[in-house]
C-alpha positions as a printed NumPy array, in Angstrom:
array([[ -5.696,   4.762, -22.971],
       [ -5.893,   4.471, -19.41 ],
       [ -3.672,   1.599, -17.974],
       [ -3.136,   0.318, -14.245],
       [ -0.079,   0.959, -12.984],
       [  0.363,  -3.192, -12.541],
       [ -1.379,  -6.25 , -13.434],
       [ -3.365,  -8.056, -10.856],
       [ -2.212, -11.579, -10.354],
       [ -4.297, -13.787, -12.728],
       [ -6.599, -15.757,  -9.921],
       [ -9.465, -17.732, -10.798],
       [-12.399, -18.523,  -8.573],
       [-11.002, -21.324,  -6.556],
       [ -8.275, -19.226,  -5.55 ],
       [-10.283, -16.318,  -3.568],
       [-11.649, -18.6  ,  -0.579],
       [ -8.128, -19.317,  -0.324],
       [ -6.874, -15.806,  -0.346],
       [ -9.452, -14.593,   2.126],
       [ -8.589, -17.564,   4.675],
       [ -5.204, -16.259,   4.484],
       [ -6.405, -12.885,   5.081],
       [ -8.206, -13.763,   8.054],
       [ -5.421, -16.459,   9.723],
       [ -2.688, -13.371,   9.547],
       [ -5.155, -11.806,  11.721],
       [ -5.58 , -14.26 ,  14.252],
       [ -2.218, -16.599,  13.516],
       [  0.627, -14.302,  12.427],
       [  3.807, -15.061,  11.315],
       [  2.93 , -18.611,  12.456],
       [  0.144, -18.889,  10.031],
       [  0.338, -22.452,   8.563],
       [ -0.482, -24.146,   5.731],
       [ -2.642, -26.602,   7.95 ],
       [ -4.487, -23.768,   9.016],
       [ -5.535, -22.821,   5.583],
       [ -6.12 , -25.782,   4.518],
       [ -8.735, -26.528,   7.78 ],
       [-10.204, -22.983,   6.881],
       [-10.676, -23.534,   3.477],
       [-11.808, -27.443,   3.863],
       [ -8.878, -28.481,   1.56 ],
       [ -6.139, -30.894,   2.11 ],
       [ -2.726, -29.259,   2.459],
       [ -1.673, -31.497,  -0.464],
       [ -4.16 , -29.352,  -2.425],
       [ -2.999, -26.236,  -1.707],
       [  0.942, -27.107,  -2.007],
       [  0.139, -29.075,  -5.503],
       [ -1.903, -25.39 ,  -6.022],
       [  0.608, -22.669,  -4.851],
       [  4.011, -24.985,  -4.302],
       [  4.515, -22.915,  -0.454],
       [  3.608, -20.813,   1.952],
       [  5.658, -18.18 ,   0.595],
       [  3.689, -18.183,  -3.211],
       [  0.784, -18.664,  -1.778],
       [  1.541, -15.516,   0.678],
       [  3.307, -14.045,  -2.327],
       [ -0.153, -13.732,  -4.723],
       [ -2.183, -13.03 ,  -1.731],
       [ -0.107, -10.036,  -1.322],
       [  0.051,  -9.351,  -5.045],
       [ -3.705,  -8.875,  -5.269],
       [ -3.747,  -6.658,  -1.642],
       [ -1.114,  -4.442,  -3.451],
       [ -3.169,  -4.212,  -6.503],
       [ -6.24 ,  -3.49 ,  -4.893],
       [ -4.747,  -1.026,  -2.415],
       [ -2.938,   1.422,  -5.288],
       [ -6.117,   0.508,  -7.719],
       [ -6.771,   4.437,  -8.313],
       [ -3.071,   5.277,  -9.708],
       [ -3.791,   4.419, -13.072],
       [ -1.073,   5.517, -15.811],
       [ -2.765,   7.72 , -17.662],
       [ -5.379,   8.79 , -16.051],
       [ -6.29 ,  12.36 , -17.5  ],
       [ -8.314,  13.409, -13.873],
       [ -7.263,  16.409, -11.911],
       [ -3.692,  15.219,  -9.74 ],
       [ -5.111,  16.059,  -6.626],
       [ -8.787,  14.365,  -7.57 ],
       [ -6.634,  10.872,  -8.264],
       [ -4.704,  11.658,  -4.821],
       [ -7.655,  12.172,  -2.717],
       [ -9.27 ,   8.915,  -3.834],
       [ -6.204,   7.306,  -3.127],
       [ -5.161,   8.671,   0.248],
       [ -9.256,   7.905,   1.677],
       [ -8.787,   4.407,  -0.415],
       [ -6.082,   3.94 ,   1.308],
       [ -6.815,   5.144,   5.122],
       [-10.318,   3.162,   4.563],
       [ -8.415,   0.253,   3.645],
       [ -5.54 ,   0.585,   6.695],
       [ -8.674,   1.207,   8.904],
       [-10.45 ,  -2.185,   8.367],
       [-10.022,  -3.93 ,  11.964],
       [ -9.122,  -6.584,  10.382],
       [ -5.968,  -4.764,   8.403],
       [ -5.556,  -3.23 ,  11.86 ],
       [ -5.245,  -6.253,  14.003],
       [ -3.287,  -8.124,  11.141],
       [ -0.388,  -5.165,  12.031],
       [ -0.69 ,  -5.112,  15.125],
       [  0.662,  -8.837,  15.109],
       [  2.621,  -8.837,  12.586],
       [  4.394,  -5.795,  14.885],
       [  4.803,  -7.931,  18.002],
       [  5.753, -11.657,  16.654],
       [  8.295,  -9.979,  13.895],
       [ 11.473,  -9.932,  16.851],
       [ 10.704, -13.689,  17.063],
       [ 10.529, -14.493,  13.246],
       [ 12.463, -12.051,  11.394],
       [ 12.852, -13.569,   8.196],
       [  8.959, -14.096,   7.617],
       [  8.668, -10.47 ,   8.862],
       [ 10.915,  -9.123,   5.974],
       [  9.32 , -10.951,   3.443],
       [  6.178, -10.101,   4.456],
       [  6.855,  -6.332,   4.595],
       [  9.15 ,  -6.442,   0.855],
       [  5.628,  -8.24 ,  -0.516],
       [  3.094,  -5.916,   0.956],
       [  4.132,  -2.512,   2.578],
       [  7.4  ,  -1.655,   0.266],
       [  5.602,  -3.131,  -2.53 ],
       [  2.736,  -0.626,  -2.18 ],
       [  5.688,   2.296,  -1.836],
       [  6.964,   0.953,  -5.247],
       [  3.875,   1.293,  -6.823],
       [  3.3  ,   4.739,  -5.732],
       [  7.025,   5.575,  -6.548],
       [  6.719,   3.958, -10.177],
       [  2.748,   5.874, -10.865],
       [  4.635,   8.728,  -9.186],
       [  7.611,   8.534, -11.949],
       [  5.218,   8.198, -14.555],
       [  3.68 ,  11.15 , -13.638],
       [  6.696,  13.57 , -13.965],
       [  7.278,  12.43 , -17.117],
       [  3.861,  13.733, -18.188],
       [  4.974,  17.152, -16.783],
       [  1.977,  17.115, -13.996],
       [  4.773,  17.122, -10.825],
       [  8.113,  18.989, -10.83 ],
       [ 10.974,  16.374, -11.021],
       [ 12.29 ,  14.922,  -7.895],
       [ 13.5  ,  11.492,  -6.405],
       [ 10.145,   9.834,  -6.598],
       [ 10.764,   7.245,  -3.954],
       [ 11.814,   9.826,  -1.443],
       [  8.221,  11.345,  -2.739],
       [  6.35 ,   8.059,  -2.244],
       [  7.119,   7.02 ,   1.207],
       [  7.035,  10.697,   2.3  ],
       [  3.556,  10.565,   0.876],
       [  2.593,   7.261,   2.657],
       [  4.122,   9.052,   6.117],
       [  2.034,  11.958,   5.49 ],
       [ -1.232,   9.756,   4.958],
       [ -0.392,   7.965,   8.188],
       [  0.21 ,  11.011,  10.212],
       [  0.574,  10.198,  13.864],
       [ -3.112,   8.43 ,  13.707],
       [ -1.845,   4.643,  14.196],
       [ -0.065,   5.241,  16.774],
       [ -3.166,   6.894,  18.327],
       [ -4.572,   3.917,  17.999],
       [ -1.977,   1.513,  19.14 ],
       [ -2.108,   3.15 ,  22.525],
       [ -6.039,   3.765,  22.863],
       [ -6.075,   6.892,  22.449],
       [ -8.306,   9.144,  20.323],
       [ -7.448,   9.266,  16.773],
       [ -9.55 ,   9.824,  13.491],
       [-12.278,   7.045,  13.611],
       [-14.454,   8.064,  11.07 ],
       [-14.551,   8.335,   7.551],
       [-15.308,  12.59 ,   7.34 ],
       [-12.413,  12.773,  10.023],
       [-10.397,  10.736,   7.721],
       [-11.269,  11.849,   4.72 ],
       [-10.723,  16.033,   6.151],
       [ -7.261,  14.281,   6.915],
       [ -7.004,  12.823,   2.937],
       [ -7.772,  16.124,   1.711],
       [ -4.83 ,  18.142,   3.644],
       [ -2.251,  15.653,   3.112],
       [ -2.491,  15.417,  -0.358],
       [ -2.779,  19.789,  -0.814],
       [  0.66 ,  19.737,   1.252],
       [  2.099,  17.139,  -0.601],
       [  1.146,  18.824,  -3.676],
       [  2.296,  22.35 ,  -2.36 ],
       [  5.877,  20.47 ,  -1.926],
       [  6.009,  19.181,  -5.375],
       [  4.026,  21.585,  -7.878],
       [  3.186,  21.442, -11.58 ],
       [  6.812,  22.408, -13.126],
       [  6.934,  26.19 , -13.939],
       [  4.696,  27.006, -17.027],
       [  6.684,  26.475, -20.364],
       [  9.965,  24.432, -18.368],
       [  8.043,  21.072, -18.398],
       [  9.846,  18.404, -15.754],
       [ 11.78 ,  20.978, -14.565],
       [ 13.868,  20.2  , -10.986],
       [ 12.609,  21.474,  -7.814],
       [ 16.005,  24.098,  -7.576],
       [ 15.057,  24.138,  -3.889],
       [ 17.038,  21.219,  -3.185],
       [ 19.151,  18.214,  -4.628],
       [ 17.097,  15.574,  -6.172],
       [ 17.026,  12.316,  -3.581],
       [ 18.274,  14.936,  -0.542],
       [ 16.262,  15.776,   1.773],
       [ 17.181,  19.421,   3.957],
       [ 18.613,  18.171,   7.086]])
């Protein structure tokens, strides 16, 4: 049976106005996003939300729980699809989701005001950008194991899959200049990522099931 490769975080109703207020103050607020501010976006008390979520950092903590979960949604254990099918859907999932201006703008800040507040910028990035890279890397392990990718170090494989999505395009963007800014562009993009990153790490060798890649150490990249 087909399993996702984590639990969302159990939310209820109430919660979501909550989550997208957050969602929408990063955008606009930052690292100095405040509990004041959610509360006068949500029309809440700031009692409320602390009785609620205890701090900022929980409350930032699920809202990044359920962006992780929703962002590696199509890497389900199990799934019996074609490998590259499942990594297409993710990779334009993904770029769709990286696209939003919202998403966009939320980085952008998060990018200039993390010199000024560098603890809130590492927690931030360990709850939503490494977090996605261990979800990849642990759908990525499970995946080996099933003898549909030849062994290697699968977080090396996950964030050089997440680089490869990327490309050069955000940068592209950062400094106005033309980049992929549709969905066929992006989705042309998707689709040759995900064929190299397959051509790098193959089925193992009929009959030698999880066998090594012998073209290098496991975990060591050529220099």
């Amino acid at each position: 049976m087909n399993t996702p490769p984590s639990s969302p975080p159990r939310t209820q109703a109430r919660d979501q106005p909550v989550f997208a207020a957050v969602g929408e103050l990063l955008a606009t607020h930052g690292m100095q996003l405040s509990m004041d501010a959610v509360a006068a976006h949500v029309g809440c008390s700031k009692q409320t939300l602390y009785s609620r979520y205890g701090s900022k950092t929980n409350l930032l903590r699920l809202v990044m729980q359920q962006h992780v979960a929703t962002t590696t949604a199509q890497l389900i254990k199990g799934d019996s699809r074609p490998l590259r099918q499942i990594l297409v859907e993710f990779a334009i999932h993904y770029l769709e989701h990286r696209n939003q201006p919202r998403i966009r703008q939320t980085a952008q800040l998060l990018a200039i005001s993390a010199n000024q507040f560098h603890e809130e910028a590492r927690t931030l990035y360990n709850l939503s950008a490494d977090a996605v890279r261990s979800q990849i890397t642990e759908w990525l392990r499970t995946e080996m194991a099933r003898g549909r990718l030849i062994h290697d170090d699968p977080q090396f494989m996950a964030e050089l899959l997440i680089s490869m999505l990327a490309g050069q395009d955000f940068e592209r963007q950062r400094f106005h200049a033309p980049h992929r800014d549709t969905p066929e562009k992006r989705r042309r993009w998707a689709e040759f990522a995900i064929d190299a990153f397959l051509r790098a790490f193959p089925v193992p060798p009929t009959g030698i099931p999880g066998s090594v890649n012998k073209s290098r150490t496991p975990g060591v990249f050529p220099r």
